[in-house]
CHARMM-style PDB file with segment names, atoms N, HN, CA, C and O in Angstrom:
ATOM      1  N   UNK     1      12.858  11.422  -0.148  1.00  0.00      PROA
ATOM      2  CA  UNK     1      11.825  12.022   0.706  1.00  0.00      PROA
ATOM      3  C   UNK     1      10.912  10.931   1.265  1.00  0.00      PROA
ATOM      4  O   UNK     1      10.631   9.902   0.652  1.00  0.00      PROA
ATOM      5  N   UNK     2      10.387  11.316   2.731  1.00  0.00      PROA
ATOM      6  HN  UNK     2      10.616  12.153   3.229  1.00  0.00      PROA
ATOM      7  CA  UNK     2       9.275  10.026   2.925  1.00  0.00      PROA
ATOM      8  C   UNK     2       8.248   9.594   2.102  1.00  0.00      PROA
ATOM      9  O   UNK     2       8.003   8.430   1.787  1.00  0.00      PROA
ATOM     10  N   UNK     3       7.694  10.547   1.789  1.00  0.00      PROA
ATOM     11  HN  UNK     3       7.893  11.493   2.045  1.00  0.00      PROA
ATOM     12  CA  UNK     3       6.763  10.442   0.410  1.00  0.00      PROA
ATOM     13  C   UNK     3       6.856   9.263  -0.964  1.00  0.00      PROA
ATOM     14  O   UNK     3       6.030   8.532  -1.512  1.00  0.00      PROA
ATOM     15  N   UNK     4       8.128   9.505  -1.128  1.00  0.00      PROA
ATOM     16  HN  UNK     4       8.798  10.099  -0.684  1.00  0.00      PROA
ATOM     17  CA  UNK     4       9.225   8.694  -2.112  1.00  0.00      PROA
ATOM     18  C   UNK     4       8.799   7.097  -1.463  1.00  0.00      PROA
ATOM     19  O   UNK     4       7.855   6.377  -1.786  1.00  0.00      PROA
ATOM     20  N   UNK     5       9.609   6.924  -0.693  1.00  0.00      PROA
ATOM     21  HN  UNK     5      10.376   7.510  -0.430  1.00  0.00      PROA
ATOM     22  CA  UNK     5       9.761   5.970   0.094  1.00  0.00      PROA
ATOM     23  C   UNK     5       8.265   4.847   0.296  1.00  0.00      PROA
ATOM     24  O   UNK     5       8.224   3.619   0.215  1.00  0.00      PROA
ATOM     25  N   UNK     6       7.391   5.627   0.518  1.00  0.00      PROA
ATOM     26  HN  UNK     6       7.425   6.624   0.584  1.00  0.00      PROA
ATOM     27  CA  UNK     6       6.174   5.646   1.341  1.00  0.00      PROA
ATOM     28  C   UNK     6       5.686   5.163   0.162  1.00  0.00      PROA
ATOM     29  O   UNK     6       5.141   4.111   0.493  1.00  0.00      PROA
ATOM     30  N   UNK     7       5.523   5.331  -1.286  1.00  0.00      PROA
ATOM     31  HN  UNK     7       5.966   6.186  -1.555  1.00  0.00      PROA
ATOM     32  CA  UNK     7       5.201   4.858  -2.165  1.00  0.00      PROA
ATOM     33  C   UNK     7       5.567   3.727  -2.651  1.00  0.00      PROA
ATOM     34  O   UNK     7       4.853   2.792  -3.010  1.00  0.00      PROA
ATOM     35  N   UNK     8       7.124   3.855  -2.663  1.00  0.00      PROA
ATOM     36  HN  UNK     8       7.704   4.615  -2.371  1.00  0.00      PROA
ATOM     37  CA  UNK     8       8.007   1.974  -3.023  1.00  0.00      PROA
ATOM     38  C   UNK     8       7.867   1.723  -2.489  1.00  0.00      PROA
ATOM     39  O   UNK     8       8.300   0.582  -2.652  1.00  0.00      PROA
ATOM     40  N   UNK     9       7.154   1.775  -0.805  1.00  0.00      PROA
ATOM     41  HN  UNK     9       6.801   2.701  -0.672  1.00  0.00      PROA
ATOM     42  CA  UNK     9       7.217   0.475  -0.060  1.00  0.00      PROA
ATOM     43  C   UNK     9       5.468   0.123  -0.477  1.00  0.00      PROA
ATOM     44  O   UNK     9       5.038  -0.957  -0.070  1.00  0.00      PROA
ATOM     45  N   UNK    10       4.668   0.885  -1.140  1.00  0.00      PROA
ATOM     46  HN  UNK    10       5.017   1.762  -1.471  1.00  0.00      PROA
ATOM     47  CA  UNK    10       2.831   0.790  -1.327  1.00  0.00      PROA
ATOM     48  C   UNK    10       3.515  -0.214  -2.707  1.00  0.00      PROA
ATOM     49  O   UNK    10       2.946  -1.295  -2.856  1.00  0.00      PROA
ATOM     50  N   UNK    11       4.348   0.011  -3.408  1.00  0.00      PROA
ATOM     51  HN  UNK    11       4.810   0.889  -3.287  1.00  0.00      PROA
ATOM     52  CA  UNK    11       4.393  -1.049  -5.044  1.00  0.00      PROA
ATOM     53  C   UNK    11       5.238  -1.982  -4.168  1.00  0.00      PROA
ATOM     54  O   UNK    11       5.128  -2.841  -5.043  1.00  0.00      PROA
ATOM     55  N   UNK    12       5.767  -2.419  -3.504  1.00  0.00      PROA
ATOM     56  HN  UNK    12       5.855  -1.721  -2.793  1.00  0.00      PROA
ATOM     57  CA  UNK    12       6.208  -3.556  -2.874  1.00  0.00      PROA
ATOM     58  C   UNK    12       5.161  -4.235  -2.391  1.00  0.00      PROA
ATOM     59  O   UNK    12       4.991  -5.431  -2.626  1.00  0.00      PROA
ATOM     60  N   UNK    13       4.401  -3.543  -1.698  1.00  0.00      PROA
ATOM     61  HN  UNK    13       4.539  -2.571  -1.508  1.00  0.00      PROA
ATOM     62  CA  UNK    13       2.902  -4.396  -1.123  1.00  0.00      PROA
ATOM     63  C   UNK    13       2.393  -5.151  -2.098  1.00  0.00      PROA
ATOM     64  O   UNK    13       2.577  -6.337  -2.373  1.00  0.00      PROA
ATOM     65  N   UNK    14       1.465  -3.991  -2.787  1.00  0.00      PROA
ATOM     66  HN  UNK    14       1.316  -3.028  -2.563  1.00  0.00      PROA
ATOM     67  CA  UNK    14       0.966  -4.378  -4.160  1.00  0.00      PROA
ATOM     68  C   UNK    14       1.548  -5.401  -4.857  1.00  0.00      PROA
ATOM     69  O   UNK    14       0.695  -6.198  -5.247  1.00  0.00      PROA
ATOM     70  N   UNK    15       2.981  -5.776  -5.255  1.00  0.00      PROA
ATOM     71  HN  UNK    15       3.675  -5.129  -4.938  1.00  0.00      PROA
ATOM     72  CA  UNK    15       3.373  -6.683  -5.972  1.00  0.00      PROA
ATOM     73  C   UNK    15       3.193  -8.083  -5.111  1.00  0.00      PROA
ATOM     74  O   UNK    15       2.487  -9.066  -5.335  1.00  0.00      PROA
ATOM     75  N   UNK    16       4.375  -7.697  -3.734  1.00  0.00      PROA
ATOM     76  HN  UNK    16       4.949  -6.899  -3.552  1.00  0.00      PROA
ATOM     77  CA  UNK    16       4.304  -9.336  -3.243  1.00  0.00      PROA
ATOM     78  C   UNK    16       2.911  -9.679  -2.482  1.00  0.00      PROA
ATOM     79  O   UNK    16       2.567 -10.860  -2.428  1.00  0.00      PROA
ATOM     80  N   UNK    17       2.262  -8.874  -2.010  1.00  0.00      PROA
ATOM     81  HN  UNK    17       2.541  -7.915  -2.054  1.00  0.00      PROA
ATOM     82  CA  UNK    17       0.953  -9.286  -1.193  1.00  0.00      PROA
ATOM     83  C   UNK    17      -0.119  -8.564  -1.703  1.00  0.00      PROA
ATOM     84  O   UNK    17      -0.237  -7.347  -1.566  1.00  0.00      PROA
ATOM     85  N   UNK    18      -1.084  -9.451  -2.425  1.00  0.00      PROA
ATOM     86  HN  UNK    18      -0.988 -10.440  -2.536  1.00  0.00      PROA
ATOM     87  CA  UNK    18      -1.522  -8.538  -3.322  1.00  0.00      PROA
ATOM     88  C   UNK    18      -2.894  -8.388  -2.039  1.00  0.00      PROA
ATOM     89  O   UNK    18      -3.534  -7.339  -1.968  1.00  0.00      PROA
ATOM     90  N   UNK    19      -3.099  -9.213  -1.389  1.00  0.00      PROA
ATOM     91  HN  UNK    19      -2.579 -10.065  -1.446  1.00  0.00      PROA
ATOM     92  CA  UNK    19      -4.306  -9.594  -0.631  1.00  0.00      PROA
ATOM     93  C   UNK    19      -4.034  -8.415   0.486  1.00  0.00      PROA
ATOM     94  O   UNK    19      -4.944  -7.783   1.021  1.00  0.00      PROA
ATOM     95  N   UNK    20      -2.926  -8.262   0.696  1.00  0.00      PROA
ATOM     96  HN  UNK    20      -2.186  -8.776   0.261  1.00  0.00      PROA
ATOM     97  CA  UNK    20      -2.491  -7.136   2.066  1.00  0.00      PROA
ATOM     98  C   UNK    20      -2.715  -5.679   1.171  1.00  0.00      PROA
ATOM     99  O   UNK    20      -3.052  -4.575   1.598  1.00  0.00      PROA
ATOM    100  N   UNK    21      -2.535  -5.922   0.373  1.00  0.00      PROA
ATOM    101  HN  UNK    21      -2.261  -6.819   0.026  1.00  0.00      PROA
ATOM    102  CA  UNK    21      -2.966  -4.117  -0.322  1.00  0.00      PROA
ATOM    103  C   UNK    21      -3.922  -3.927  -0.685  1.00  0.00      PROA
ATOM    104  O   UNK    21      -4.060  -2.753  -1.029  1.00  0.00      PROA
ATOM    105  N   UNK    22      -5.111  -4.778  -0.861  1.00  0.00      PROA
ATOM    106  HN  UNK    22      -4.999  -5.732  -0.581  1.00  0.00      PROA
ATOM    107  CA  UNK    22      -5.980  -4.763  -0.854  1.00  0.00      PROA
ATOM    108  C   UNK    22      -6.820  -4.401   0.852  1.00  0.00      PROA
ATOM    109  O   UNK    22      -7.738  -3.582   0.911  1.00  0.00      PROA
ATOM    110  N   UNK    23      -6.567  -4.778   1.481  1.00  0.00      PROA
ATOM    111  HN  UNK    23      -5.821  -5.442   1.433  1.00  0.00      PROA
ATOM    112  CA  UNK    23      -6.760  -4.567   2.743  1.00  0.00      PROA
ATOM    113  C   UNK    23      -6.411  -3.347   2.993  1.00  0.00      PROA
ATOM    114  O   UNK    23      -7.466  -2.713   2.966  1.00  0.00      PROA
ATOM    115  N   UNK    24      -5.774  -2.820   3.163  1.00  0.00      PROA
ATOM    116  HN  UNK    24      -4.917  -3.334   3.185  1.00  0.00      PROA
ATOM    117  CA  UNK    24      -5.006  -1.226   3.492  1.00  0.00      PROA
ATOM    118  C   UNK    24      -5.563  -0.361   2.449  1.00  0.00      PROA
ATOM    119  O   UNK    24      -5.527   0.835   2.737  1.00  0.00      PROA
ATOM    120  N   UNK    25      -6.254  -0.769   0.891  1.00  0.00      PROA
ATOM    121  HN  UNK    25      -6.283  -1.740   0.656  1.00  0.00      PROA
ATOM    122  CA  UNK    25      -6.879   0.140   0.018  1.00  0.00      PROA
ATOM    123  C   UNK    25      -8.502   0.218   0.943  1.00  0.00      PROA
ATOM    124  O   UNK    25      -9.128   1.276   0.888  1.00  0.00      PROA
ATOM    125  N   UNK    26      -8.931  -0.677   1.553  1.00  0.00      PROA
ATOM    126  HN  UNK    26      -8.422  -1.537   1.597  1.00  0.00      PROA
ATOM    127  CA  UNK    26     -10.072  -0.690   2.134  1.00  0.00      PROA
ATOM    128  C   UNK    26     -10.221   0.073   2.930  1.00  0.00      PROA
ATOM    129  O   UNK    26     -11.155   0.874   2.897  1.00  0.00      PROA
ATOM    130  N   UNK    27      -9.204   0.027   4.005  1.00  0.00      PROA
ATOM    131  HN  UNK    27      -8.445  -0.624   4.032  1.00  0.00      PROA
ATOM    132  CA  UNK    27      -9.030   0.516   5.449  1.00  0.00      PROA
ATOM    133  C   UNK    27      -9.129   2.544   4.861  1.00  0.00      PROA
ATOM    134  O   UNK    27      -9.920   3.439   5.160  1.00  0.00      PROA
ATOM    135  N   UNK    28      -8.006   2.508   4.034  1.00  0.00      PROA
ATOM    136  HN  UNK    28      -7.363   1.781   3.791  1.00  0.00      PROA
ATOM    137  CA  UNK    28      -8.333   3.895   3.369  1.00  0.00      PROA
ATOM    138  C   UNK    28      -9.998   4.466   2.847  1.00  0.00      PROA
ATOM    139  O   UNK    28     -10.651   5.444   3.209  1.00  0.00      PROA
ATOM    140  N   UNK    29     -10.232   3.603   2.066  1.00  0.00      PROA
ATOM    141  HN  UNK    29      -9.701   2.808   1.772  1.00  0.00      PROA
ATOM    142  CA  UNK    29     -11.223   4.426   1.377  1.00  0.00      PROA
ATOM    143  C   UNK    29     -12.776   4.140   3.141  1.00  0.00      PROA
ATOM    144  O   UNK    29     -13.851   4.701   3.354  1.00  0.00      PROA
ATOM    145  N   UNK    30     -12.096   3.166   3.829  1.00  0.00      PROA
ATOM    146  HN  UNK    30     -11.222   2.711   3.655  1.00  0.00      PROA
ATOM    147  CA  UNK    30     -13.348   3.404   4.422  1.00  0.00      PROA
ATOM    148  C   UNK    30     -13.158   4.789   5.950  1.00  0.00      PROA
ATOM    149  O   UNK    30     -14.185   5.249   6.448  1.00  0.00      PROA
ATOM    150  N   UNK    31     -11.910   5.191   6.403  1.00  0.00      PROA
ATOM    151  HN  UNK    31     -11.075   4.818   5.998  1.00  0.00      PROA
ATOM    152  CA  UNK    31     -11.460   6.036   6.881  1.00  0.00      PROA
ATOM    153  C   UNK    31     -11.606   7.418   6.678  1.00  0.00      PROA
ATOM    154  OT1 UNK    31     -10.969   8.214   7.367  1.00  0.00      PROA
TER     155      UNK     31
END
């Protein structure tokens, strides 16, 4: 499901770029 998906690609972020998921946790909570 996209959902599925949409998540392993958020723990792919998180692992290799930790600085880029951090960014996109921002962009969220400030949205």
């Amino acid at each position: 499901s996209p959902g599925w998906h949409a998540k392993r690609e958020r723990e792919e972020i998180r692992k290799g770029s930790p600085r880029l998921w951090t960014a996109l946790e921002n962009e969220e909570h400030i949205s």
